[in-house]
C-alpha positions in Angstrom: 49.2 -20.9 -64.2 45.6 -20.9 -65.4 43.4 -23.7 -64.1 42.0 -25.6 -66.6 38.1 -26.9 -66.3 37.6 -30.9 -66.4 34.6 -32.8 -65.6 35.4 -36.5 -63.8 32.1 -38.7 -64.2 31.7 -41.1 -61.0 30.1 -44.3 -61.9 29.0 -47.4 -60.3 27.0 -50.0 -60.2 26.8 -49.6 -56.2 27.1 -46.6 -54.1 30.2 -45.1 -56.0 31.9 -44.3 -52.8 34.6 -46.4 -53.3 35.0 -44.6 -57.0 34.8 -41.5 -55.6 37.6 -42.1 -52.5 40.3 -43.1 -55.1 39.6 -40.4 -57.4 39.4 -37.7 -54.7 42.6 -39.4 -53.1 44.4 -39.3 -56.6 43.0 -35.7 -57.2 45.1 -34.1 -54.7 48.1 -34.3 -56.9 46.6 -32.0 -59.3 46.0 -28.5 -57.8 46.4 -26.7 -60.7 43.2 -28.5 -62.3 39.6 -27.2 -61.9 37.5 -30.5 -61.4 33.9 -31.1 -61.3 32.5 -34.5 -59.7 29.2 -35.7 -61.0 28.5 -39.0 -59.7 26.3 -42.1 -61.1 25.3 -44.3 -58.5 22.9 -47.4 -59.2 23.9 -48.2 -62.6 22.1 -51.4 -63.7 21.6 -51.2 -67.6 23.2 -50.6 -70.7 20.8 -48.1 -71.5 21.9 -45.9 -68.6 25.7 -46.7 -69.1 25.2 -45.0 -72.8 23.2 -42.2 -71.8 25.7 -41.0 -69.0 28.4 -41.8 -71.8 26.7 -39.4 -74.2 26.9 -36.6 -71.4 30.1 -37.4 -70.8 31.0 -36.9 -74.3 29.4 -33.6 -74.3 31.1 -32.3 -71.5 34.5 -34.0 -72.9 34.6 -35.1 -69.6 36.7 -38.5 -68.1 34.9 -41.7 -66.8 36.2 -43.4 -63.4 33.9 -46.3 -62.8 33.6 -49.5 -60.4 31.1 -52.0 -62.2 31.5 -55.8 -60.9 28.8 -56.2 -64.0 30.8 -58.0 -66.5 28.1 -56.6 -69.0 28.3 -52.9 -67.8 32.2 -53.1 -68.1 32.6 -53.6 -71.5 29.8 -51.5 -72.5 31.7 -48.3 -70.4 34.4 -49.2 -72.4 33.1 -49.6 -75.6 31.6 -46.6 -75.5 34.1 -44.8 -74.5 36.1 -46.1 -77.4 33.3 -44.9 -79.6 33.1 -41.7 -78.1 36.5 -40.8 -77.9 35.8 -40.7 -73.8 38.6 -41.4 -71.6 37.8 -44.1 -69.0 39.0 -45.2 -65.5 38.5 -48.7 -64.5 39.2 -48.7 -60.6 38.3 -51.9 -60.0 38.5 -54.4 -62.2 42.1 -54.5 -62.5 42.1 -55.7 -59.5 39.7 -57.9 -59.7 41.2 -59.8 -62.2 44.3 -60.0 -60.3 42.7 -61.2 -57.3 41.2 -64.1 -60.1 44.3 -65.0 -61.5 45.8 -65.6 -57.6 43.0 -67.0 -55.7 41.3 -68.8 -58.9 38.6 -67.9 -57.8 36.1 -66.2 -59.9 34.4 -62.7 -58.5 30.8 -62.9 -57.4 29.7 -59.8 -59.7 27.5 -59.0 -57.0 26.9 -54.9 -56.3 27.2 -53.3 -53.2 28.3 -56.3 -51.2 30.6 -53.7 -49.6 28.1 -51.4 -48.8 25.9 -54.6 -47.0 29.7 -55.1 -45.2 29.9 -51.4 -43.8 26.3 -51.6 -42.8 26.5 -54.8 -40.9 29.2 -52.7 -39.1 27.8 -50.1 -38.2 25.0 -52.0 -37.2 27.7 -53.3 -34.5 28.8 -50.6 -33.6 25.8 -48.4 -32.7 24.4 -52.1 -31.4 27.3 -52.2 -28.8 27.2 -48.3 -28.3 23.2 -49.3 -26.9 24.2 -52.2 -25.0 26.8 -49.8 -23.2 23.9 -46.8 -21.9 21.5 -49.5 -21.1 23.6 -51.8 -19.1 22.5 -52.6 -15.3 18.8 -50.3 -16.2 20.7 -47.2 -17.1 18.5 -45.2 -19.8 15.7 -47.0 -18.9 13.1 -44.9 -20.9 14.4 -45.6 -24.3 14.6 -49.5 -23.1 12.0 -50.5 -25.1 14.3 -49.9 -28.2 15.8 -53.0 -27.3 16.2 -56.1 -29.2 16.8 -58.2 -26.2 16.5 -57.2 -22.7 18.5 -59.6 -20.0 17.0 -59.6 -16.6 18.3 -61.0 -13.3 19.9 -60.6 -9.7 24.1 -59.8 -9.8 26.6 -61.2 -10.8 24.2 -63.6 -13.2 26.6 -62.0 -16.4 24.2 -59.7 -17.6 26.6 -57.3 -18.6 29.2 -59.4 -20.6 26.6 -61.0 -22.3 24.9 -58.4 -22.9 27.9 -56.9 -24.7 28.7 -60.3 -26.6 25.0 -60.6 -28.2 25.5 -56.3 -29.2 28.5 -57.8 -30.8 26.4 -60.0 -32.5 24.3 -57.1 -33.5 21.7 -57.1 -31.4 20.8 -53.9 -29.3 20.7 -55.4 -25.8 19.6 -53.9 -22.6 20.0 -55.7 -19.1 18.3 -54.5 -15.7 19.1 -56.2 -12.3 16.4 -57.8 -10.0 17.0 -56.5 -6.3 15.7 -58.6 -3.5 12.1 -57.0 -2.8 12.0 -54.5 -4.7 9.5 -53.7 -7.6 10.8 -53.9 -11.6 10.7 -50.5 -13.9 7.5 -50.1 -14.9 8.1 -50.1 -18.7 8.7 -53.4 -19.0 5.1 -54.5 -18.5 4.9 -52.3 -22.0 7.6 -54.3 -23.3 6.8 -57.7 -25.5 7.9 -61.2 -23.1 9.3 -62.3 -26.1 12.4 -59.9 -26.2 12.6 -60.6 -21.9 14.6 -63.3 -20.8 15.3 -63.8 -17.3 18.9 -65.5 -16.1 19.1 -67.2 -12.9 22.2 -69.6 -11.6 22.6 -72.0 -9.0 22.8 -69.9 -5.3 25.8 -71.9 -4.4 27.6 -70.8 -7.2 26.3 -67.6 -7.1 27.4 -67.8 -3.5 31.1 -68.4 -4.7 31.4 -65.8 -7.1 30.1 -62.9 -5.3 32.5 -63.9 -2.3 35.6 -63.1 -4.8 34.2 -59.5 -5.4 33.2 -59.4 -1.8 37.2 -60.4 -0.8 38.1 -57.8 -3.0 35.7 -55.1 -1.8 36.4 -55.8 1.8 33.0 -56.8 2.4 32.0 -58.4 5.3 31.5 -62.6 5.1 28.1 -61.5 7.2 26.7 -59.6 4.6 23.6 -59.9 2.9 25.1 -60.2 -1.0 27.3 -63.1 0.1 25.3 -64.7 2.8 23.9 -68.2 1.5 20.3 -67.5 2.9 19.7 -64.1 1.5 21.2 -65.1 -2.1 19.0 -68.0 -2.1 15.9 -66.1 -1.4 17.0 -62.9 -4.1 17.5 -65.8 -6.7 13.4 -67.8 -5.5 12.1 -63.9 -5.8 13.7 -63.4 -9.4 12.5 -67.2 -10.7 8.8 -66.4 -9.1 9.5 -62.9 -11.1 10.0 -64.7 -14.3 7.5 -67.2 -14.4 4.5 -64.6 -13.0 5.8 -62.2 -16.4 5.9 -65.4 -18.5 10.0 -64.5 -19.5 12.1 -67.1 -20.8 14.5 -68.6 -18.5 17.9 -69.2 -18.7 20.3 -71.2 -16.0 23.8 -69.5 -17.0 25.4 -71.9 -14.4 28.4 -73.8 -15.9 27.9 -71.9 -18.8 30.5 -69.6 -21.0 29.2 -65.9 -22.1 28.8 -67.4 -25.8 27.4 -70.5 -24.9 25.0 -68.6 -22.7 24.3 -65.5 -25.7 23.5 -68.5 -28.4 21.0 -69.9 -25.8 19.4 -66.8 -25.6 19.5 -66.2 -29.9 18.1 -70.1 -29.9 15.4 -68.7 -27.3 14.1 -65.5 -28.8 14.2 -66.4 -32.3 17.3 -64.3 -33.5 19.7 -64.3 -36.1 22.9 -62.6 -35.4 24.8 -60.7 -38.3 27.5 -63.0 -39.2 
């Protein structure tokens, strides 16, 4: 059978990829078809939509389009009308579906979806950050950061951490051990993306004796002894007040509770 040539114009007032994913999707059921896609992203005016329309006509080609302009809808269609083009609403049948059940009436805003997917990839690659920089892993690209969570173990740098990425910040965390010097790079780094978490040594105390119990650790040792965690925790707090950090207690406190502090804090405004 002989192919036949047919042109398919994509047009939207947004990206078009949502266009473009039904018609490729709907496309696969005709192999015998040659089809060219030319796509029309962007499309604000009516002067556009009739110039597009005009090539379309030329090319006796067939309109798919997803405009959540009222305005640019009926002018599509009007001029298709006029110009004997056939056209493809994909999305405002459903639209007006979605009206009649919710009633509700659609925003008519464009590319809301494509501020959606962005805010989740955002996420993603937030969370993907907060994973290679957790306890000062990848330490030279630190300063990439949107928050960086210092402080001795066990103070929940890591789920925190983790929660604010979630949130959409990149965050970074790097543990304060008892006498020993901080990475370099952060004196590079602006205090105001620093914040230093510190928790009451008794507490501290009772938590690291339940990894402790399940390491096998000894009660004498350093990391659980009451002493030595009092004096890591004094070092960090003279740490954080020298550097001119913020300071959060994260004692009594939940990972979320804790994370909003620390948005309240530095000034941030998470993605939902």
């Amino acid at each position: 059978m002989v192919k036949r040539e047919r042109h398919i114009f994509i047009v939207s007032d947004s990206t078009g990829h949502t266009c473009e994913l039904v018609v490729r999707a709907a496309l696969t059921q005709f192999k015998t078809t040659e089809v060219y896609l030319h796509k029309f992203p962007d499309i604000r005016s009516v002067e556009e939509v009739v110039d597009l329309m005009e090539k379309a006509q030329r090319l006796r080609g067939v309109v798919a389009f997803t405009f959540v302009i009222p305005e640019l809808r009926r002018t599509i269609m009007e001029e298709g009308i006029k110009r004997a083009v056939p056209t493809i609403d994909v999305l405002g049948p459903v639209l007006s579906r979605l009206q009649d059940l919710l009633e509700l009436s659609p925003m008519a805003i464009p590319g809301l979806f494509r501020h959606l997917r962005r805010e989740y990839y955002d996420r993603i690659e937030a969370i993907d950050f907060a994973v290679k920089h957790d306890d000062g892993r990848n330490i030279r690209t630190i300063g990439d950061a949107d928050i960086i969570l210092v402080g001795v173990s066990r103070t929940s740098k890591t789920p925190i951490s983790i929660y604010l990425a979630y949130r959409g910040f990149k965050t970074a965390n790097i543990p304060v051990i008892y006498k020993r010097p901080l990475p370099e790079i952060l004196k590079k780094i602006d205090k105001n993306k620093i914040v230093g978490l510190t928790v009451d040594p008794y507490r501290l105390k009772e938590i690291r004796a339940v990894r402790a119990e399940r390491l096998h650790m000894s009660p004498d040792d350093p990391y659980i002894n009451l002493k030595s965690v009092q004096k890591e925790v004094n070092y960090a707090l003279t740490i954080f007040k020298e550097k001119g950090w913020k300071i959060l207690d994260v004692t009594s406190k939940s990972i979320e509770e804790a994370a909003t502090i620390i948005m309240e804090l530095l000034g941030k405004r998470n993605l939902n």
